[in-house]
N, C-alpha and C positions, 0 to 999 in steps of 0.2 A: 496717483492720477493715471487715467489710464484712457485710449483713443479706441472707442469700444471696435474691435474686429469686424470688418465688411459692412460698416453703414449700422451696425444693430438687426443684421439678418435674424430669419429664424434658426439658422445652425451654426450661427458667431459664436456664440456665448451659454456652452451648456452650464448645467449649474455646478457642476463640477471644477469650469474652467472659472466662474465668477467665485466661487468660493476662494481655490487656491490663491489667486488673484489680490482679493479683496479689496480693490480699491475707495478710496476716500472720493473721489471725484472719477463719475464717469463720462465722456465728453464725445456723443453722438453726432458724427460727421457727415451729416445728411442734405438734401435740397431736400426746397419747398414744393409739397406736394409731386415729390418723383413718382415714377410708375411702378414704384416695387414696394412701393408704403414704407421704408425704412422711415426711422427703425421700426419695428413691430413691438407693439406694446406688449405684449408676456415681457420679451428681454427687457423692455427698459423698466418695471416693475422689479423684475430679477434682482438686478442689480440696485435698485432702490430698498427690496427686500432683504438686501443683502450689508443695507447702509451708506450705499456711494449716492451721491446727490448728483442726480442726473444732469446735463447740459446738453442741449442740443442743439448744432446750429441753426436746424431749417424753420425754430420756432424762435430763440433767439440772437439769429448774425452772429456772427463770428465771435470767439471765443478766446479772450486771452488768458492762461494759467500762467500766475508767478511761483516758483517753488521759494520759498525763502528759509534761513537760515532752522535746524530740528527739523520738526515736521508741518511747518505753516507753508499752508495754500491759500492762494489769492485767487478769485476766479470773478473777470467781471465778462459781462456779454454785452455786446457793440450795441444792440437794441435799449437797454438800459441805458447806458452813456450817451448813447445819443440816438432819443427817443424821436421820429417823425411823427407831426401832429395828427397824419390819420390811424394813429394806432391809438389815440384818446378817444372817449367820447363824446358826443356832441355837445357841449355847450346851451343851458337852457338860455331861452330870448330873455 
């Protein structure tokens, strides 16, 4: 599991540093809609390309990782556990 370097800039994460790396879980620590567009979609690809299963806060809330006993990872995100109803869609009459 790995707290992808500077938000998932464009010069975080060459592919060099994602390979050696190789994380199972990559976990993009960003706001919503910031002014610098973190993460940048090449990097979070990269690292998808690379087989880490992305998380990002600024699209799903806050991110908890359990490491548990080997190599078992647990990853749930806040928006999932607890979903606000305007994130559904509308309800037909």
């Amino acid at each position: 599991m790995l707290v992808v370097p500077h938000h998932g800039s464009r010069t975080s994460s060459t592919p060099s540093f994602v390979a050696a790396v190789a994380p199972r879980v990559a976990v993009f620590s960003a706001g919503y809609l910031n002014r610098f567009n973190h993460p940048r979609p090449d990097v979070v690809e990269r690292y998808a390309r690379r087989g880490a299963t992305p998380m990002r806060t600024d699209v799903m809330g806050a991110v908890t990782v359990t490491l548990g006993p080997g190599d078992a990872i647990d990853t749930v995100a806040e928006r999932d556990r607890r979903r606000r109803y305007w994130y559904d869609p509308p309800r037909a009459p």
